[in-house]
TORKOL-4160 file (C-alpha; in steps of 0.2 Angstrom, whole numbers, padded with zeros to 4 digits, m for minus):
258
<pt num="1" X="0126" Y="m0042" Z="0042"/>
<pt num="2" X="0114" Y="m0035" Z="0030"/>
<pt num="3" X="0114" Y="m0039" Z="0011"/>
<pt num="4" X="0106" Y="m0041" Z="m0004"/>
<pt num="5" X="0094" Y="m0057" Z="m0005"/>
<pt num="6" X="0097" Y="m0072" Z="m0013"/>
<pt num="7" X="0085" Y="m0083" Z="m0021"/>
<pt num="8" X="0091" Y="m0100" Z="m0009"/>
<pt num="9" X="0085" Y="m0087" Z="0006"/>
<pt num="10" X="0068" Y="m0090" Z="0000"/>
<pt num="11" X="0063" Y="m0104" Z="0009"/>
<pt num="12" X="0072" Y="m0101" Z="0026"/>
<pt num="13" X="0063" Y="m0083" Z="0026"/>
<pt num="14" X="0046" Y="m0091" Z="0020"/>
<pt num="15" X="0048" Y="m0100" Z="0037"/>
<pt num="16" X="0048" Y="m0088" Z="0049"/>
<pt num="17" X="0034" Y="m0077" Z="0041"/>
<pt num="18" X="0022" Y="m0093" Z="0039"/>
<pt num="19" X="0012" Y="m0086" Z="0056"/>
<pt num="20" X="0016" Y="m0067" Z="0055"/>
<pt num="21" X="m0001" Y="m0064" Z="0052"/>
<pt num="22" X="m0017" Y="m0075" Z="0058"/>
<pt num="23" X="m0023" Y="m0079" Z="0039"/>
<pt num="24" X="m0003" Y="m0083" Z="0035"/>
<pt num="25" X="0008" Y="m0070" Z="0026"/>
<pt num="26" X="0008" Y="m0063" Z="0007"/>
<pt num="27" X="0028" Y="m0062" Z="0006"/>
<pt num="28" X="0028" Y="m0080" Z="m0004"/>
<pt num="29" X="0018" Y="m0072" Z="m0017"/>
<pt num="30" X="0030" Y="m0058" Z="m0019"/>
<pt num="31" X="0045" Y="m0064" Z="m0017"/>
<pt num="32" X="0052" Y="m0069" Z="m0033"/>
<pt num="33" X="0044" Y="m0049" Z="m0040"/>
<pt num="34" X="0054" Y="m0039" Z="m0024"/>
<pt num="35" X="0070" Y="m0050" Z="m0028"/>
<pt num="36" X="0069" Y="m0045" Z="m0049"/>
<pt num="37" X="0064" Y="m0027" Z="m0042"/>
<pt num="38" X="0081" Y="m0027" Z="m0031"/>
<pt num="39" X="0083" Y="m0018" Z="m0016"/>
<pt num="40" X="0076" Y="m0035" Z="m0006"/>
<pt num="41" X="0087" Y="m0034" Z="0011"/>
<pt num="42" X="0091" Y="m0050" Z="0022"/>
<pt num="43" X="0100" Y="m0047" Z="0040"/>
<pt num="44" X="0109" Y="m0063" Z="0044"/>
<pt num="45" X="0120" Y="m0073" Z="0054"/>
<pt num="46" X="0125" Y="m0088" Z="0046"/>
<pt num="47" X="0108" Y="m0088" Z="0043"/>
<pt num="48" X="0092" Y="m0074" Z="0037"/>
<pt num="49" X="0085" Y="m0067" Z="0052"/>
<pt num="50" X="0074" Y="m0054" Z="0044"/>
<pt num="51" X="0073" Y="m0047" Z="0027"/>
<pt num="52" X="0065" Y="m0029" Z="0020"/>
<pt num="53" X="0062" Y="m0021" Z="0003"/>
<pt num="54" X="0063" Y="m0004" Z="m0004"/>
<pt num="55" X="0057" Y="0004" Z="m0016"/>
<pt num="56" X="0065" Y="0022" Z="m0023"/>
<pt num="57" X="0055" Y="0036" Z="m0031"/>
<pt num="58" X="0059" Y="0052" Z="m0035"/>
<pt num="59" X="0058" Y="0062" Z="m0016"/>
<pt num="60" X="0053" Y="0046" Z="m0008"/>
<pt num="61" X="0058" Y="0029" Z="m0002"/>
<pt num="62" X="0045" Y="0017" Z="0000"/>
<pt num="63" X="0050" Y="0002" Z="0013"/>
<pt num="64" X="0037" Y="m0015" Z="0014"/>
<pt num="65" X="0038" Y="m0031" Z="0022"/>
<pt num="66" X="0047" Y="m0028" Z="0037"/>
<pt num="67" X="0050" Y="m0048" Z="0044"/>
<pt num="68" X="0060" Y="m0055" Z="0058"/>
<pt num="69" X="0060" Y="m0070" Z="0065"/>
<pt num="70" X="0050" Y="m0072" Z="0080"/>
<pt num="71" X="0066" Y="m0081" Z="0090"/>
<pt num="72" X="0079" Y="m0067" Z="0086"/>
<pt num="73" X="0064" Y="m0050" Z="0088"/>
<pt num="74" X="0067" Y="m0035" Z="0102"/>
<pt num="75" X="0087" Y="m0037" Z="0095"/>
<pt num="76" X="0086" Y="m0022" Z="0083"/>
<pt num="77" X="0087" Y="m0030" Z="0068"/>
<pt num="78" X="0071" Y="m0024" Z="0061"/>
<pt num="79" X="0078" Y="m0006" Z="0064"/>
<pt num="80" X="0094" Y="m0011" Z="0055"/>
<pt num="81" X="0085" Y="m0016" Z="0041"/>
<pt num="82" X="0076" Y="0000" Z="0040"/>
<pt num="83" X="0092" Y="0010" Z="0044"/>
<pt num="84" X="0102" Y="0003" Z="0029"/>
<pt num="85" X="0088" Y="0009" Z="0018"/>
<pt num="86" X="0088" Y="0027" Z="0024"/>
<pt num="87" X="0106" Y="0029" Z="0022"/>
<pt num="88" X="0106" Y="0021" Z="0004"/>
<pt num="89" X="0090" Y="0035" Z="0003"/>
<pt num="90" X="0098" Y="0049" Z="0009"/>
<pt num="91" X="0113" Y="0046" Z="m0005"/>
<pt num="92" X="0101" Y="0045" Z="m0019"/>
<pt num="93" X="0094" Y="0064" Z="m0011"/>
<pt num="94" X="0080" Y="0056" Z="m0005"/>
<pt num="95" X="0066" Y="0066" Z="0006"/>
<pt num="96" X="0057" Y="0057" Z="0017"/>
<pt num="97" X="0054" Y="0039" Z="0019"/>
<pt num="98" X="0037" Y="0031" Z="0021"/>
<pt num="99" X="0030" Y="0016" Z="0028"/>
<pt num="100" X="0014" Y="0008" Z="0031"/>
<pt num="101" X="0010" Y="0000" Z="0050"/>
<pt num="102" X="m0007" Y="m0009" Z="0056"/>
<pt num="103" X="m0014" Y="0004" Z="0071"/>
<pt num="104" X="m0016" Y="m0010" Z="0082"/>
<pt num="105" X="0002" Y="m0015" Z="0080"/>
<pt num="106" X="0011" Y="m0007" Z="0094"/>
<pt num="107" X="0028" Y="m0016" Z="0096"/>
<pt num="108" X="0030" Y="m0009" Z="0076"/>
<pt num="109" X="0023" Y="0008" Z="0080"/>
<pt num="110" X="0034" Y="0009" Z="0094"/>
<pt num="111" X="0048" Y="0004" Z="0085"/>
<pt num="112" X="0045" Y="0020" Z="0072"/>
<pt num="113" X="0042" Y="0033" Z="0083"/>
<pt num="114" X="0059" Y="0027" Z="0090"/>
<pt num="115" X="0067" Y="0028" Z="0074"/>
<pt num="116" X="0058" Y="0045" Z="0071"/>
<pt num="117" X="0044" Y="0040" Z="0060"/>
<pt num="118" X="0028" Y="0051" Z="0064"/>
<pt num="119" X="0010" Y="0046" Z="0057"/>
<pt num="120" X="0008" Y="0055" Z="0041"/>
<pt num="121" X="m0009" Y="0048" Z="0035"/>
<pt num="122" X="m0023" Y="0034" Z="0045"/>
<pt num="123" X="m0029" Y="0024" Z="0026"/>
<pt num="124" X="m0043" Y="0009" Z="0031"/>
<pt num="125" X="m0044" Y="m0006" Z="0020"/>
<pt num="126" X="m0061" Y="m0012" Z="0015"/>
<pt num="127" X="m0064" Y="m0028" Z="0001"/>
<pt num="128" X="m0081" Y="m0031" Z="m0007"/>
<pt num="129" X="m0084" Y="m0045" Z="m0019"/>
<pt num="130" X="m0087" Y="m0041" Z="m0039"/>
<pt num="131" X="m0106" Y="m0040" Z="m0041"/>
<pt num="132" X="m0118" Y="m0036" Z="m0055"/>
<pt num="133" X="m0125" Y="m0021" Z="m0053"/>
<pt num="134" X="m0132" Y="m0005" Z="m0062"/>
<pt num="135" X="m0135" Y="0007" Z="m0047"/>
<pt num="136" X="m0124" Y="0021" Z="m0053"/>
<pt num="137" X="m0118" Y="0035" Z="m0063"/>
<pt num="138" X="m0101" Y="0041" Z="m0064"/>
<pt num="139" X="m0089" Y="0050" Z="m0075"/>
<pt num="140" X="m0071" Y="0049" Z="m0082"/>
<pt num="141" X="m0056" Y="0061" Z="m0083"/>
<pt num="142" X="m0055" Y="0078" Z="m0083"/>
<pt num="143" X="m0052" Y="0081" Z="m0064"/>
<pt num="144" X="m0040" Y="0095" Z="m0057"/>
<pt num="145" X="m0028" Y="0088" Z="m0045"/>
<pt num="146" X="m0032" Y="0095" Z="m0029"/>
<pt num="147" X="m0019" Y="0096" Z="m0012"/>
<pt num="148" X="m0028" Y="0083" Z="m0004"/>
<pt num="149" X="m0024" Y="0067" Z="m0018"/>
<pt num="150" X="m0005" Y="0065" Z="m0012"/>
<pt num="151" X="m0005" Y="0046" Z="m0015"/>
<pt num="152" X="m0011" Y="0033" Z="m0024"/>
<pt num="153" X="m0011" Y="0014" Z="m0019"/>
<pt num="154" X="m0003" Y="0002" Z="m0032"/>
<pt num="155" X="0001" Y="m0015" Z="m0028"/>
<pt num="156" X="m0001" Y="m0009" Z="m0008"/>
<pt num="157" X="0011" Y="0003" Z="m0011"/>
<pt num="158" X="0010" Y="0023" Z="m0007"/>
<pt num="159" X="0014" Y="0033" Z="m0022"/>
<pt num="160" X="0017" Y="0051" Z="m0024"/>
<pt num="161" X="0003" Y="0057" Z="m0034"/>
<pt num="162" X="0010" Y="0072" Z="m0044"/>
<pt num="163" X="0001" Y="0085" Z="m0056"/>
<pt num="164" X="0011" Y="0072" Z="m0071"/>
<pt num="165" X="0006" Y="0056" Z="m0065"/>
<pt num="166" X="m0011" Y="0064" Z="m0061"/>
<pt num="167" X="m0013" Y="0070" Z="m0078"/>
<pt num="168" X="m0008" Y="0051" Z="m0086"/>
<pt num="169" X="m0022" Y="0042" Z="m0077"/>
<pt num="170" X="m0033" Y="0056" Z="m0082"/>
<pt num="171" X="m0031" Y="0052" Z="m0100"/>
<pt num="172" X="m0030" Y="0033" Z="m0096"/>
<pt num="173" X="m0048" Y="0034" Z="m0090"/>
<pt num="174" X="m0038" Y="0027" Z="m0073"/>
<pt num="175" X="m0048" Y="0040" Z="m0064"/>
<pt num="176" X="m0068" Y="0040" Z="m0063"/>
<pt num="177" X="m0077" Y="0051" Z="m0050"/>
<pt num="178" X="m0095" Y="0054" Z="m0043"/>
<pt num="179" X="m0102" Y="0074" Z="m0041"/>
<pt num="180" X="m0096" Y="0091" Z="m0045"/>
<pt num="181" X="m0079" Y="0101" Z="m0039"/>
<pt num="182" X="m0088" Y="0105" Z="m0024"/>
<pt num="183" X="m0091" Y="0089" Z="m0018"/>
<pt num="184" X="m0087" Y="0074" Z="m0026"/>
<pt num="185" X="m0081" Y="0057" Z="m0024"/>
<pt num="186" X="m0065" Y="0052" Z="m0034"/>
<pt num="187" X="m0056" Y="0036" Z="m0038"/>
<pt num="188" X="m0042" Y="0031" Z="m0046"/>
<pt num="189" X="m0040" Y="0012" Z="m0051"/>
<pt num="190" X="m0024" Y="0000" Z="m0054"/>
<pt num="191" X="m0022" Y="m0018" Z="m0056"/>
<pt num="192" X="m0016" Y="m0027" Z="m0044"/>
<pt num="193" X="0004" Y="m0031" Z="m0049"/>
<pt num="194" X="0007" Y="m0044" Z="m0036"/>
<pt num="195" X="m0010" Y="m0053" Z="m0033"/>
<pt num="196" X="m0019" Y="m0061" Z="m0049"/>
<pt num="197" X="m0036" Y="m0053" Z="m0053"/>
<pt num="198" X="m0037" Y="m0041" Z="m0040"/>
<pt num="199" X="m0043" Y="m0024" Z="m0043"/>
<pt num="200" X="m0035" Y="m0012" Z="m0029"/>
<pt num="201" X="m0044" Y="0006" Z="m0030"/>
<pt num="202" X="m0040" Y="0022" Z="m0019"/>
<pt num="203" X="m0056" Y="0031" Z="m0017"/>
<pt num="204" X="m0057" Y="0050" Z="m0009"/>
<pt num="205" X="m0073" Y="0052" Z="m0003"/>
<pt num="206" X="m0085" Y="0065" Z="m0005"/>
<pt num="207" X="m0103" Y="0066" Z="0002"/>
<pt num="208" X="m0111" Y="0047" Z="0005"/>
<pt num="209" X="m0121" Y="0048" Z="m0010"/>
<pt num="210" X="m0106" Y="0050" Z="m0021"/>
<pt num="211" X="m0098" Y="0038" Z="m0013"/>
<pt num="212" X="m0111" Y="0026" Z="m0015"/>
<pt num="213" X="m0111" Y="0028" Z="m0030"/>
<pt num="214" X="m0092" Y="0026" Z="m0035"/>
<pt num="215" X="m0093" Y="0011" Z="m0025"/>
<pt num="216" X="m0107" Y="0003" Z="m0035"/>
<pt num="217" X="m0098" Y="0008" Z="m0051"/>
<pt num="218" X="m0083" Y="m0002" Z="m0045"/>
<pt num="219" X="m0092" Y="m0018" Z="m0039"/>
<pt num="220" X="m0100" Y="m0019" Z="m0057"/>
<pt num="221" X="m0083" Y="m0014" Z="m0066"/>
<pt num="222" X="m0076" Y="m0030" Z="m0055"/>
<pt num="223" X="m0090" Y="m0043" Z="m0060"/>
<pt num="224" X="m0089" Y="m0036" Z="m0079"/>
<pt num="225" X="m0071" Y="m0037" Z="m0080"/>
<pt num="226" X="m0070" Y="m0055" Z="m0072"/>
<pt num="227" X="m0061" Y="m0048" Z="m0056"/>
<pt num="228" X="m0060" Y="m0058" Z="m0044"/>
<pt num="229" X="m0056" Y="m0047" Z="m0028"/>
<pt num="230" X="m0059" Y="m0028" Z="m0026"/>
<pt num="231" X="m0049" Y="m0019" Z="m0014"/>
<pt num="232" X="m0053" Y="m0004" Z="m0009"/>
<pt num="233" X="m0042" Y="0010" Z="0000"/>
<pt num="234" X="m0047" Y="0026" Z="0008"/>
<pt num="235" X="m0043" Y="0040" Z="0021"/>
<pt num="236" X="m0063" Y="0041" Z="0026"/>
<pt num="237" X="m0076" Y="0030" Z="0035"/>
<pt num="238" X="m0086" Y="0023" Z="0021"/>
<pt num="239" X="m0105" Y="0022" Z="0021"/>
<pt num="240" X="m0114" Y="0006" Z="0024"/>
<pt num="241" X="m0115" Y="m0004" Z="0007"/>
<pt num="242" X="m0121" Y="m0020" Z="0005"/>
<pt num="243" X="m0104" Y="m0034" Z="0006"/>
<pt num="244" X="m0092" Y="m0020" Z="0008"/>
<pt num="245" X="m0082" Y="m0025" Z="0022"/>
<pt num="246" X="m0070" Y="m0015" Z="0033"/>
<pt num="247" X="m0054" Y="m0026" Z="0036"/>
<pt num="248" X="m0040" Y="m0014" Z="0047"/>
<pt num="249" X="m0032" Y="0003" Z="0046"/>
<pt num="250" X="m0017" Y="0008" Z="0044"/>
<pt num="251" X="m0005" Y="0020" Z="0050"/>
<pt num="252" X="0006" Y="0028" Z="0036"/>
<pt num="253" X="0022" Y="0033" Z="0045"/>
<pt num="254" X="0033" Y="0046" Z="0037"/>
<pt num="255" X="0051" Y="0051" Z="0043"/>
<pt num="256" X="0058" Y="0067" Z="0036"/>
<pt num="257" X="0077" Y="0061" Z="0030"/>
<pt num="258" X="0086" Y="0079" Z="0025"/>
């Protein structure tokens, strides 16, 4: 059976996602945010087995922490999950449905490509530690929103970036960039929602100088504004930088739903 989560789940699903990854799991620190968001899914018999949440935009549904426990995996139920949030999807007129997978995860990309998922967009995930420092020059606002910036990364989710949520950021100094409209390096910045003072930054990168340089613009934003994390979020390899750390890329799996 699949239904809506209940706060007494809490401790049994903490459980069995103790170990999912090798540092531990992030689904006790967002727990208590997906079940007041809703759309917090738990498969059970008698017992959770595996939960899921979704998140419903405009064309797109968002799905995030996929968990099952490991003595009930390879039964389907991590398919259920993601099922039952397609067809609540396609009843809201939903587009496409997106999802974000670890390359190196086979048994999960396997499970997509069964269920029809196809890789949309690779993103790698690389941190660097707030640090002082006055090594660069960017600017703030004014960009035209170009066919490449389709998403943005807030609170590790994928959101459509449209010309209106384009133009807000814009005006909220949320997007600084380095070079000119022939090449130039652009980020957009959002607070962390879910992890305390965390800055998470999606950065479409231009040529390597440009990129430095919005990359030393961000470690300095960081350290002057008491951060105490930078995450940064990309589609490109980045230059070597000093700290700057490439963690894992991701696939982003998309499945067209109409």
């Amino acid at each position: 059976m699949i239904r809506e989560a209940r706060y007494s789940d809490k401790q049994t699903v903490l459980k069995f996602c103790k170990n999912t990854f090798f540092w531990g799991d992030y689904i006790e620190d967002v727990w208590d945010y997906w079940l007041s968001e809703g759309s917090l899914f738990v498969a059970e018999k008698s017992i959770p087995l595996g939960i899921c949440h979704a998140v419903f935009f405009k064309n797109q549904v968002w799905i995030e922490g996929i968990r099952v426990d490991p003595q009930f995996r390879r039964k389907g139920i991590a398919s259920k999950l993601i099922q039952k949030i397609e067809s609540m999807a396609k009843q809201k007129q939903i587009c496409f449905s997106l999802m974000l997978i670890a390359s190196e995860n086979k048994p999960s990309l396997s499970m997509a490509n069964i269920l029809n998922y196809n890789i949309f967009q690779t993103w790698n995930f690389y941190s660097l530690y707030p640090k002082q420092n006055s090594n660069h020059k960017i600017s703030f606002g004014n960009v035209i929103h170009e066919n490449q910036f389709t998403h943005y990364v807030k609170s590790w989710r994928w959101i459509p970036l449209d010309q209106h949520k384009f133009d807000f950021l814009n005006s909220n100094n949320g997007i600084i960039y380095s070079g000119n409209d022939n090449d130039k390096t652009l980020a957009i910045l959002e607070d962390s929602e879910h992890f305390k003072n965390t800055l998470i930054a999606t950065v479409y990168a231009g040529s390597q100088n440009n990129t430095v340089n919005v990359i030393s613009y961000l470690q300095n934003y960081c350290f002057e504004k008491n951060y105490q994390r930078l995450q940064i979020l990309t589609r490109e390899n980045l230059p070597d930088f000093e700290g700057l750390d490439l963690k894992i890329s991701f696939h982003l799996m998309q499945k067209l739903l109409s």
